[in-house]
N, C-alpha and C positions, 0 to 999 in steps of 0.2 A: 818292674822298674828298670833292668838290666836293658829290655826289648827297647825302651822310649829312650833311656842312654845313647843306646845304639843307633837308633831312629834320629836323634839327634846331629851324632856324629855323622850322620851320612846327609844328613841336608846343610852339616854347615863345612865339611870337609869336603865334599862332591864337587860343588864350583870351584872350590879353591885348587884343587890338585887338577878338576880338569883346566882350569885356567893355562896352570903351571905345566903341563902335558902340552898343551895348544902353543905355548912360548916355546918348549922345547924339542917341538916338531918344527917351528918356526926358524928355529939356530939350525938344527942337523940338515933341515933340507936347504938352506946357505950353505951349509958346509959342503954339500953335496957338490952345488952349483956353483962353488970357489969364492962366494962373496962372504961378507961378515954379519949379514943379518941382522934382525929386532933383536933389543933386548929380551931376555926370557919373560921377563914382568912387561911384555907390549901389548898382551892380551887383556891384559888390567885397564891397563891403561887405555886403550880402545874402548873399550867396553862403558868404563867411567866418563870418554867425552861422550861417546853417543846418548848415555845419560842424561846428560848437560843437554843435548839441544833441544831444540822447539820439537813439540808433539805434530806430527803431519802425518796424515794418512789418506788413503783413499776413498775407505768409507769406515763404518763404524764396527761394521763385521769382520775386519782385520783384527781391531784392540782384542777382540775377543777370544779371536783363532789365537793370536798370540800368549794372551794369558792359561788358555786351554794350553797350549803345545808344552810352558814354562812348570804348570803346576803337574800334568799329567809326568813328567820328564822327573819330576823331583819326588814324585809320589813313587815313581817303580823305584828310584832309588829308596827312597827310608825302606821299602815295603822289603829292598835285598837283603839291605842292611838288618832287619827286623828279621831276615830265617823266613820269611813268610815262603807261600806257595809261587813258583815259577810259572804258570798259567794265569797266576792273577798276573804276574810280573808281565806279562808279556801282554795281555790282552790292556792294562792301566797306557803301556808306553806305545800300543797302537792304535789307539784311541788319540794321543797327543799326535803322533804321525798322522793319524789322518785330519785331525784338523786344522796344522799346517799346511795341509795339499786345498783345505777348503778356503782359508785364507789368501791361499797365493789365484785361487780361481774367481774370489772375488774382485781382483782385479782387472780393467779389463784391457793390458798391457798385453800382447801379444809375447812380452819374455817370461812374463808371471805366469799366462796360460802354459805354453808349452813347459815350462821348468814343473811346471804343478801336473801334468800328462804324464810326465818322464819320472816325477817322484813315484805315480803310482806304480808304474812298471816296477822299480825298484822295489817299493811296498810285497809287491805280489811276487820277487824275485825272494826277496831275504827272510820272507815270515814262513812260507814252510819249512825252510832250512832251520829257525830256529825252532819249530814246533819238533822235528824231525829232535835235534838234539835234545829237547827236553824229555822227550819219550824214550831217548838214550838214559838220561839219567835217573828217569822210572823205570825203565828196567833192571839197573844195576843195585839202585839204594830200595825202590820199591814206593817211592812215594818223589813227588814233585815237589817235595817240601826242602828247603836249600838246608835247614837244619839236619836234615837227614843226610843229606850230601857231606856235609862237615863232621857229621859224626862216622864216617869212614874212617877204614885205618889204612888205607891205600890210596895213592893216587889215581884218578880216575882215569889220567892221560893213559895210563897202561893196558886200557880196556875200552878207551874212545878217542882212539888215534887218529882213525877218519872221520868221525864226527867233531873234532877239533878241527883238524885240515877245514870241511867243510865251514863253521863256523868263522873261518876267516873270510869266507864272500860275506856272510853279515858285515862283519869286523869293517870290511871295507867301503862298501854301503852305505854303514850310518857314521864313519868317518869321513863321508864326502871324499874317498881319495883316487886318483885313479887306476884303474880305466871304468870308474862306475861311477864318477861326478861330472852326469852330464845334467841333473834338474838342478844343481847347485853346484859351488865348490866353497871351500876354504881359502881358493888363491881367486883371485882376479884375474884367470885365465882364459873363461873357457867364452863361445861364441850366442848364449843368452846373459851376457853382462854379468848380473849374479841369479838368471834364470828367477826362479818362483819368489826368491827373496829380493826381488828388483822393485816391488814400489812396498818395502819394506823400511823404514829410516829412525833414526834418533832412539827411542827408549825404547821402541815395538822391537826392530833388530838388536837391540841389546838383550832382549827378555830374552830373543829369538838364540842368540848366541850363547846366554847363561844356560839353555837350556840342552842347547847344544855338549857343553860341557859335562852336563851328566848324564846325558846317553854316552857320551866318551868312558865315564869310570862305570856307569851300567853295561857296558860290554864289555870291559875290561875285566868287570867282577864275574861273568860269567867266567871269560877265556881262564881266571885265576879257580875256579871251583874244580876245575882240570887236574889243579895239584897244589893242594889246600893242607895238606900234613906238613908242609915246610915252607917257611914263609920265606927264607933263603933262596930256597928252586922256585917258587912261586916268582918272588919278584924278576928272578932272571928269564922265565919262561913269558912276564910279559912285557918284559924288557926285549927282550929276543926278537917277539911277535910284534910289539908296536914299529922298534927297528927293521923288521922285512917291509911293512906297512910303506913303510916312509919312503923304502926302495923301489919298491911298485913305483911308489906315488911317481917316483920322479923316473922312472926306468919305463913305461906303461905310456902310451896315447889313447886320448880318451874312446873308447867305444860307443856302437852305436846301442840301443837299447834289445834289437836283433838278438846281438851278440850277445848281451849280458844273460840274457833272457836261456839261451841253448846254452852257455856255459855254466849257469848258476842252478839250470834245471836239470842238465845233462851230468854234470861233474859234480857239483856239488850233494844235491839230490842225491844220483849216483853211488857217493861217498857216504852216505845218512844209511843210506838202504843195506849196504854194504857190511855197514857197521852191526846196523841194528840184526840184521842175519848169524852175523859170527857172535851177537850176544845170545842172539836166542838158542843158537846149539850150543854154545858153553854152559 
């Protein structure tokens, strides 16, 4: 009963908080840029017209990628939420990632192709680095079970310092932010319009968005398993984390997929291997 509680709160708190994250990534990065910004509730509100308008798509193999990419996204959430195993967690939310890249391939927009090419680089950039950390934290707890992770009485930051570091190229990745949003962005900046989600419109990109939002608190809840005995330091460590995030985002020009690729493999990786070395001689 406790589990399906749980399971609850994380599908009906998940879009709301990432909603509320996405407004106030929104404000800080105005701030940054000396303007005044959307309200924080603007990503609600977006979300509710796109709702509203007329159903258009390009073919019928989109609605479907879409509802794939929505339900899969909300599934790894309840499943965290739940204490469940982190290898499900991981292989349920790439599953949804890749059939996003299949949706954006069925269209046959030359911004949808390339942004759906660029996603998979990405794909193949951030999933070992998160496979990497999960074997960090079966090393230390001895099981891939997040229940095991929380039944620690230490933080884990103290013993996966560079597997944290590393975890922030995820972090940045599937927050679209940059210098790694070049198959999408969050802002209306970059030189494929909005790349893979370009013959995306009305309630499809609103799924598309909602779902967005909780791969947002799905990496967030990982970056939070780091330091889980105090919900005090917790909240400040991804308070801290999202804040450098935003810094990048706006300090950072976008890369090419080259670059992501030697920096994500090289350093990151690098940082995983690293890690995992100095646990195994402790």
């Amino acid at each position: 009963m406790e589990t399906l509680i749980l399971v609850i709160i994380g599908l009906l708190v998940g879009p709301l908080a990432g909603g509320l994250i996405a407004g106030l990534d929104r404000r800080v990065t105005a701030w940054f840029q000396s303007r005044q910004g959307p309200p924080i509730m603007q990503a609600f509100y977006d979300v509710a017209k796109l709702l509203g308008k007329e159903k258009m798509v390009v073919n019928q193999w989109q609605i479907i990628c879409a509802w794939v990419y929505l339900i899969a996204a909300a599934t790894s959430v309840a499943l965290f939420f739940a204490q469940g195993d982190l290898l499900l967690v991981f292989f349920v939310q790439a599953v949804g990632a890749v059939f996003l890249v299949m949706g954006a391939m069925a269209a046959k927009s030359p911004y949808s192709q390339v942004g759906a090419q660029r996603e998979l680089m990405q794909i193949l950039a951030y999933e070992p680095i998160l496979i990497l950390v999960f074997v960090g934290f079966y090393m230390v707890t001895g099981s891939f079970s997040i229940e095991a992770i929380w039944a620690q009485e230490m933080p884990l930051l103290a013993k996966m310092p560079l597997l944290y570091l590393a975890l922030g190229y995820a972090l940045t990745i599937k927050l679209r932010k940059s210098p790694f949003d070049f198959s999408t962005s969050h802002h209306g900046h970059q030189e494929l319009v909005k790349g893979m989600l370009t013959e995306y419109s009305g309630p499809y990109l609103a799924l598309i968005e909602i779902a967005h939002w909780y791969e947002t608190i799905l990496v967030l809840g990982l970056c939070a398993l780091f330091w889980h005995t105090n919900v005090a330091w917790m909240a400040l460590l991804l308070a801290a984390t999202y804040m450098l995030e935003i810094l990048v985002d706006n300090t950072m020009a976008r890369m090419t997929w080259r670059w992501m690729l030697k920096r994500v493999w090289l350093l990151g990786m690098g940082l995983c291997v690293v890690n995992l070395i100095w646990l195994y001689a402790g």
